[in-house]
Residue, then its C-alpha position, 0 to 999 in steps of 0.5 A: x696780092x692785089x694792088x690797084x694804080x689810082x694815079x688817074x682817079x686821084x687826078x680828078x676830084x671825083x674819079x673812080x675805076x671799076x672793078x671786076x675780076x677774079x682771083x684766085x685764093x692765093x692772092x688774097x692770102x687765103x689757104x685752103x685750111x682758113x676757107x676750103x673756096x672751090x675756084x676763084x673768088x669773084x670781086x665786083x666794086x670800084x675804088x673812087x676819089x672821095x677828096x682827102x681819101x679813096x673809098x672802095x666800095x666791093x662784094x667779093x663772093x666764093x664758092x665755098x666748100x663746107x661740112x654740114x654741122x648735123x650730118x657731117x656731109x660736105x657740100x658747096x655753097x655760095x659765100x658773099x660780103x660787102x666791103x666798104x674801106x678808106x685809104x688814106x695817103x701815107x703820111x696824112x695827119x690823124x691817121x690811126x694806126x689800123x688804118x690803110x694807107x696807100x704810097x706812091x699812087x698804089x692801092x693794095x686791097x688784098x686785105x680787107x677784101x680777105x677779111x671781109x670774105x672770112x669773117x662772112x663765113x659762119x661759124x656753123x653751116x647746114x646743108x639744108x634748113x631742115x638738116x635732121x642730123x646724125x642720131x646720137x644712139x646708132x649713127x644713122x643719117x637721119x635724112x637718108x632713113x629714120x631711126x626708132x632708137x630712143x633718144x630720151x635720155x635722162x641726166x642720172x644725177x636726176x633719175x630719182x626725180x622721175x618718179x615724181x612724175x604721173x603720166 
Protein backbone atom coordinates (compact mmCIF):
# COMPACT_ATOMS: atom_id res chain seq x y z
CA UNK A 1 0.00 0.00 0.00
CA UNK A 2 1.12 3.64 -0.73
CA UNK A 3 -0.22 5.99 1.32
CA UNK A 4 0.74 9.74 1.33
CA UNK A 5 0.65 12.39 4.63
CA UNK A 6 -1.31 15.62 3.00
CA UNK A 7 -1.28 17.47 6.36
CA UNK A 8 1.07 20.22 5.00
CA UNK A 9 -0.62 20.68 1.54
CA UNK A 10 -4.00 20.52 3.23
CA UNK A 11 -2.69 23.61 5.33
CA UNK A 12 -2.46 25.84 2.66
CA UNK A 13 -5.41 26.41 -0.23
CA UNK A 14 -3.27 25.56 -3.23
CA UNK A 15 -0.51 23.22 -1.69
CA UNK A 16 0.89 20.31 -3.60
CA UNK A 17 3.62 17.54 -2.80
CA UNK A 18 5.56 16.07 -5.73
CA UNK A 19 5.91 12.84 -6.20
CA UNK A 20 8.39 10.48 -7.52
CA UNK A 21 9.51 7.07 -6.90
CA UNK A 22 9.38 3.44 -7.31
CA UNK A 23 7.41 0.67 -6.00
CA UNK A 24 7.35 -2.40 -6.22
CA UNK A 25 4.42 -4.78 -7.95
CA UNK A 26 3.72 -5.70 -4.33
CA UNK A 27 2.53 -2.63 -3.14
CA UNK A 28 0.09 -1.73 -5.56
CA UNK A 29 -1.23 -5.20 -5.01
CA UNK A 30 -0.17 -6.13 -8.46
CA UNK A 31 0.63 -10.11 -8.96
CA UNK A 32 2.66 -11.73 -11.14
CA UNK A 33 -0.33 -13.57 -13.03
CA UNK A 34 -2.58 -10.12 -13.23
CA UNK A 35 0.76 -7.98 -14.82
CA UNK A 36 4.14 -10.31 -15.38
CA UNK A 37 6.10 -6.26 -14.50
CA UNK A 38 9.76 -6.90 -14.60
CA UNK A 39 11.43 -4.51 -11.65
CA UNK A 40 9.49 -1.73 -10.40
CA UNK A 41 6.73 0.26 -11.41
CA UNK A 42 7.88 4.15 -11.78
CA UNK A 43 5.29 6.98 -10.23
CA UNK A 44 5.68 10.47 -11.41
CA UNK A 45 2.98 13.18 -10.35
CA UNK A 46 1.85 15.10 -7.60
CA UNK A 47 -1.21 15.39 -5.13
CA UNK A 48 -2.34 18.82 -4.61
CA UNK A 49 -5.14 21.13 -2.49
CA UNK A 50 -7.79 21.82 -5.24
CA UNK A 51 -10.38 23.59 -2.28
CA UNK A 52 -12.90 20.84 -0.95
CA UNK A 53 -10.74 17.98 -2.68
CA UNK A 54 -7.24 16.56 -3.36
CA UNK A 55 -6.35 16.00 -6.82
CA UNK A 56 -3.60 13.47 -8.07
CA UNK A 57 -2.28 14.06 -11.13
CA UNK A 58 0.53 10.79 -12.00
CA UNK A 59 1.95 8.60 -15.12
CA UNK A 60 2.82 5.20 -13.45
CA UNK A 61 4.93 3.41 -16.04
CA UNK A 62 6.39 -0.53 -15.74
CA UNK A 63 8.47 -2.76 -17.87
CA UNK A 64 6.06 -5.36 -18.75
CA UNK A 65 6.96 -8.65 -19.80
CA UNK A 66 4.73 -10.11 -22.56
CA UNK A 67 3.78 -12.83 -24.99
CA UNK A 68 3.60 -11.93 -28.79
CA UNK A 69 -0.08 -12.83 -29.97
CA UNK A 70 1.15 -14.14 -33.54
CA UNK A 71 4.14 -15.72 -32.75
CA UNK A 72 4.12 -16.63 -29.14
CA UNK A 73 7.54 -14.97 -28.26
CA UNK A 74 8.05 -13.47 -25.01
CA UNK A 75 9.34 -10.16 -24.91
CA UNK A 76 9.45 -6.80 -22.63
CA UNK A 77 8.25 -3.60 -23.35
CA UNK A 78 7.28 -0.77 -21.91
CA UNK A 79 3.80 0.06 -20.22
CA UNK A 80 2.60 3.65 -19.17
CA UNK A 81 -0.88 5.50 -17.88
CA UNK A 82 -2.13 8.64 -16.78
CA UNK A 83 -3.90 9.15 -13.59
CA UNK A 84 -6.05 11.92 -12.69
CA UNK A 85 -8.55 11.29 -9.39
CA UNK A 86 -10.37 13.17 -6.65
CA UNK A 87 -10.24 12.46 -2.78
CA UNK A 88 -12.76 13.54 -1.00
CA UNK A 89 -12.68 13.70 3.17
CA UNK A 90 -14.50 11.31 5.02
CA UNK A 91 -17.70 12.01 5.78
CA UNK A 92 -18.29 14.88 3.02
CA UNK A 93 -21.85 15.26 1.92
CA UNK A 94 -22.65 14.24 -1.77
CA UNK A 95 -20.03 11.61 -2.06
CA UNK A 96 -20.98 8.78 -4.28
CA UNK A 97 -20.02 5.92 -2.82
CA UNK A 98 -17.20 4.59 -5.71
CA UNK A 99 -15.53 7.40 -4.71
CA UNK A 100 -11.84 8.01 -2.61
CA UNK A 101 -12.10 9.39 0.25
CA UNK A 102 -9.40 9.99 2.60
CA UNK A 103 -9.15 10.06 6.86
CA UNK A 104 -7.06 11.71 9.21
CA UNK A 105 -4.71 13.65 6.88
CA UNK A 106 -3.81 10.02 5.05
CA UNK A 107 -4.04 9.53 1.18
CA UNK A 108 -3.73 5.92 -0.04
CA UNK A 109 -3.02 5.95 -3.95
CA UNK A 110 -2.60 2.34 -4.41
CA UNK A 111 -5.61 1.95 -6.33
CA UNK A 112 -6.17 4.01 -8.64
CA UNK A 113 -2.39 4.01 -9.53
CA UNK A 114 -3.04 -0.20 -9.82
CA UNK A 115 -6.13 0.38 -12.12
CA UNK A 116 -4.66 2.83 -14.17
CA UNK A 117 -1.60 0.65 -14.84
CA UNK A 118 -3.86 -2.47 -15.59
CA UNK A 119 -6.31 -1.37 -17.53
CA UNK A 120 -3.47 -0.01 -19.86
CA UNK A 121 -2.25 -3.10 -20.51
CA UNK A 122 -4.12 -4.21 -24.15
CA UNK A 123 -5.61 -7.17 -24.32
CA UNK A 124 -3.52 -8.43 -27.70
CA UNK A 125 0.41 -7.19 -27.91
CA UNK A 126 2.78 -7.91 -30.74
CA UNK A 127 6.32 -8.12 -30.63
CA UNK A 128 6.73 -5.82 -33.80
CA UNK A 129 4.25 -4.36 -36.08
CA UNK A 130 5.07 -6.31 -38.85
CA UNK A 131 4.61 -9.89 -36.69
CA UNK A 132 4.24 -12.55 -39.50
CA UNK A 133 3.10 -15.16 -36.81
CA UNK A 134 2.98 -18.96 -36.66
CA UNK A 135 1.83 -20.66 -40.08
CA UNK A 136 -1.06 -22.40 -39.28
CA UNK A 137 -0.18 -25.60 -41.47
CA UNK A 138 3.59 -26.78 -39.95
CA UNK A 139 4.09 -24.38 -37.03
CA UNK A 140 7.21 -22.43 -38.57
CA UNK A 141 7.93 -18.60 -37.34
CA UNK A 142 7.34 -17.01 -40.12
CA UNK A 143 9.65 -14.25 -39.10
CA UNK A 144 12.55 -16.77 -38.49
CA UNK A 145 11.83 -18.46 -42.21
CA UNK A 146 9.20 -18.53 -44.45
CA UNK A 147 7.19 -21.26 -45.49
CA UNK A 148 5.56 -22.37 -48.85
CA UNK A 149 2.62 -24.49 -47.16
CA UNK A 150 -0.82 -23.33 -48.69
CA UNK A 151 -2.81 -21.73 -46.58
CA UNK A 152 -5.91 -21.51 -48.93
CA UNK A 153 -8.24 -23.47 -47.15
CA UNK A 154 -11.46 -23.66 -48.17
CA UNK A 155 -14.68 -23.75 -45.73
CA UNK A 156 -16.22 -27.39 -47.03
CA UNK A 157 -19.66 -26.46 -46.47
CA UNK A 158 -18.89 -24.37 -49.43
CA UNK A 159 -16.33 -26.31 -51.83
CA UNK A 160 -19.35 -26.86 -54.43
CA UNK A 161 -19.34 -23.40 -55.16
CA UNK A 162 -15.64 -23.48 -56.09
CA UNK A 163 -16.61 -24.62 -59.33
CA UNK A 164 -18.69 -21.45 -60.28
CA UNK A 165 -15.53 -19.93 -60.57
CA UNK A 166 -13.33 -19.22 -63.74
CA UNK A 167 -9.95 -18.32 -63.43
Amino acid sequence: MIKINVAEIRRHLTGNKLLQFDAKPEELDIAETELPIAGTVRIDGEISNVGDVLLLQARVSARVNRMCSRCLKEFTADSAAEVVEKYYPSGSPGVENDAYVYEADIVDITEPLRESLLLAEPLRVLCKEDCLGICPVCGADRNVHPCSCDTGTIDPRLAALKQFIKY
